[in-house]
C-alpha positions as CSV (number, residue, x, y, z in Angstrom):
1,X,74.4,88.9,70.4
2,X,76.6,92.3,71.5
3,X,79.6,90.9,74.1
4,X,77.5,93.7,76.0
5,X,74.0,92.8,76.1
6,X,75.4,89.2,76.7
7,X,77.8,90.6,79.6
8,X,74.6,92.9,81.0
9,X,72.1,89.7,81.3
10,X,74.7,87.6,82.8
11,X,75.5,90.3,85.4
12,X,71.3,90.2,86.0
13,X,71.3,86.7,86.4
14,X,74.4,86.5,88.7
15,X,72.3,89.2,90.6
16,X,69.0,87.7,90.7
17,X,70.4,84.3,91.9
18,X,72.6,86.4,94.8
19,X,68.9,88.0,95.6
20,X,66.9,84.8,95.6
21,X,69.2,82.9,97.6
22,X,69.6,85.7,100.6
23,X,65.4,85.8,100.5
24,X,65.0,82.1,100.3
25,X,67.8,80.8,102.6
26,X,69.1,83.9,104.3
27,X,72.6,82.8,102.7
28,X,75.2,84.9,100.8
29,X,76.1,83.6,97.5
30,X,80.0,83.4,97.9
31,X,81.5,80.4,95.8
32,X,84.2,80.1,98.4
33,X,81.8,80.1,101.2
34,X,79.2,77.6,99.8
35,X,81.9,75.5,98.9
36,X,84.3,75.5,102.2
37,X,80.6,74.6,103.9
38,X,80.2,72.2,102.0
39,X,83.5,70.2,102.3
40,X,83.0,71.3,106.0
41,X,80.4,68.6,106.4
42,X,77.6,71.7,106.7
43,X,74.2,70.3,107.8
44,X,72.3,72.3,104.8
45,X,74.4,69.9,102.2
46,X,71.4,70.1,99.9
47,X,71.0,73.7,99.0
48,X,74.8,74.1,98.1
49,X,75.4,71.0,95.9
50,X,72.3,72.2,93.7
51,X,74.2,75.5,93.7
52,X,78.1,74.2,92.8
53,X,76.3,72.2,89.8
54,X,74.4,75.1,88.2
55,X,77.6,76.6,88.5
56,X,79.3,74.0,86.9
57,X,76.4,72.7,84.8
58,X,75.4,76.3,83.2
59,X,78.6,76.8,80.7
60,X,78.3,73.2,79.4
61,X,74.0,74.0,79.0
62,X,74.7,76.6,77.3
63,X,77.4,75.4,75.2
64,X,74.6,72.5,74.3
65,X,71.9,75.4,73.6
66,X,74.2,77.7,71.5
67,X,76.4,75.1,69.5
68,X,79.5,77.6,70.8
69,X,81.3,77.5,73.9
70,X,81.5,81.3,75.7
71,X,84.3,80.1,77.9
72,X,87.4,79.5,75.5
73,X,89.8,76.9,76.0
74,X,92.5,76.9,78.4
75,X,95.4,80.1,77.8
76,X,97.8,78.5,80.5
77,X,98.8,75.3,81.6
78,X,97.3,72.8,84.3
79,X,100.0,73.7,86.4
80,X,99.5,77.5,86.4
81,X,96.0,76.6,86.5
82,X,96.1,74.4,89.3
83,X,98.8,77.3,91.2
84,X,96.1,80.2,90.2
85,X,93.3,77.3,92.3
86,X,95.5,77.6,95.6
87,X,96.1,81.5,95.5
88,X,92.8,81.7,95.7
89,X,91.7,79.3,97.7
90,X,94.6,80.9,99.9
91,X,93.2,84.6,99.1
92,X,89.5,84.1,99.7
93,X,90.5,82.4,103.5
94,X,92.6,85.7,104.0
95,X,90.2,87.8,103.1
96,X,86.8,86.3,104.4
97,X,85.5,85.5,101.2
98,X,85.6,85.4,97.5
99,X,85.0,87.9,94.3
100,X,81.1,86.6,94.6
101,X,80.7,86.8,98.1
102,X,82.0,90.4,98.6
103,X,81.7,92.1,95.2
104,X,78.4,90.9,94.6
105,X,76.7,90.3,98.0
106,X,79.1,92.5,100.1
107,X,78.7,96.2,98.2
108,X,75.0,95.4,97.3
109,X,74.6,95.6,101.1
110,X,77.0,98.1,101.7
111,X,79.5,96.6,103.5
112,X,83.1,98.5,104.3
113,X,84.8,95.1,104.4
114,X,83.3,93.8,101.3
115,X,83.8,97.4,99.5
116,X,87.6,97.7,100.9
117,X,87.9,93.4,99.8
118,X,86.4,94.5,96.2
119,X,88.4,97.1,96.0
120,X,91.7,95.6,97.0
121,X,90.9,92.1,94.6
122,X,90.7,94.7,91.5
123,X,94.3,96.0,92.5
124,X,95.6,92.7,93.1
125,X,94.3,91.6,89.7
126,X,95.3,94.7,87.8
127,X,98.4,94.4,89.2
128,X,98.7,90.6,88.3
129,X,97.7,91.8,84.8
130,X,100.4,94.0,84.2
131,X,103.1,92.3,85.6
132,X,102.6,89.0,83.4
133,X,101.7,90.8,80.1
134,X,104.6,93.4,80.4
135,X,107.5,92.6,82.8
136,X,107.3,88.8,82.4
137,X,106.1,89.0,78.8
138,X,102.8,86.6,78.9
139,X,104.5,84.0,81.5
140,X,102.4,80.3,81.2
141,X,101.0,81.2,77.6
C-alpha cells in the first residue's frame, strides 16, 4: 500500500475515533488528558483504559495482521527516550493538552487555544528537528 493512502486512512481512523468518543461520552480524545484522568483516580476508569489499550494494542494487531511492523525499531536510546517522555509530559501540562487533544479535537472545533497550541507544537518540533540533525549532527542516534 502507498505510505499515502496508508497515512490518509490512519488520519480517518484517528478522526473517526476523536468523533465517536465526543458523541458517545462528550470527551475529547487527548492521550495526555485520558491518561492524567486516569492516574488521577477519575471515576469513568472504564472508558479510558479500553482507550490507552487500543492505543497500545493497535500497532502490535496490526503487526500480527500484516507480518511487518509500521512502527520501526527504536532510533535513540532509552535514555533519550525516557527524557523525550518527561518533555512532554512536562509540555502537554504547560500547554493544557497534548498533539491529540488540541490538533485533532481542538482545530476540528475551532478553538484559538488549540489552533495557537497546534501551531506553536509544529514550531517546537521543527525547531527540535533542525537543531539535532544540523547543529548537533543526529545527537542520541
Amino acid at each position: 500500500m502507498h505510505p499515502w493512502i496508508s497515512s490518509l486512512m490512519g488520519g480517518v481512523m484517528i478522526g473517526l475515533s476523536a468523533v465517536w468518543l465526543m458523541a458517545a461520552l462528550g470527551r475529547i480524545a487527548g492521550i495526555s488528558g485520558i491518561a492524567s484522568g486516569l492516574l488521577a483516580g477519575a471515576g469513568d476508569r472504564e472508558w479510558r483504559i479500553a482507550f490507552l489499550i487500543g492505543v497500545v494494542a493497535a500497532p502490535w494487531l496490526l503487526l500480527l495482521l500484516r507480518g511487518e511492523s509500521v512502527i520501526g525499531a527504536p532510533v535513540v536510546s532509552l535514555p533519550w527516550m525516557a527524557a523525550a517522555g518527561v518533555l512532554v509530559g512536562f509540555g502537554t501540562r504547560l500547554g493544557g493538552g497534548c498533539t491529540s487533544g488540541h490538533g485533532v479535537c481542538g482545530v476540528a472545533r475551532l478553538s484559538r487555544r488549540s489552533l495557537l497550541a497546534t501551531a506553536l507544537f509544529v514550531a517546537a518540533a521543527m525547531a527540535t528537528v533542525f537543531v539535532i540533525r544540523h547543529l548537533l549532527g543526529g545527537l542520541g542516534t
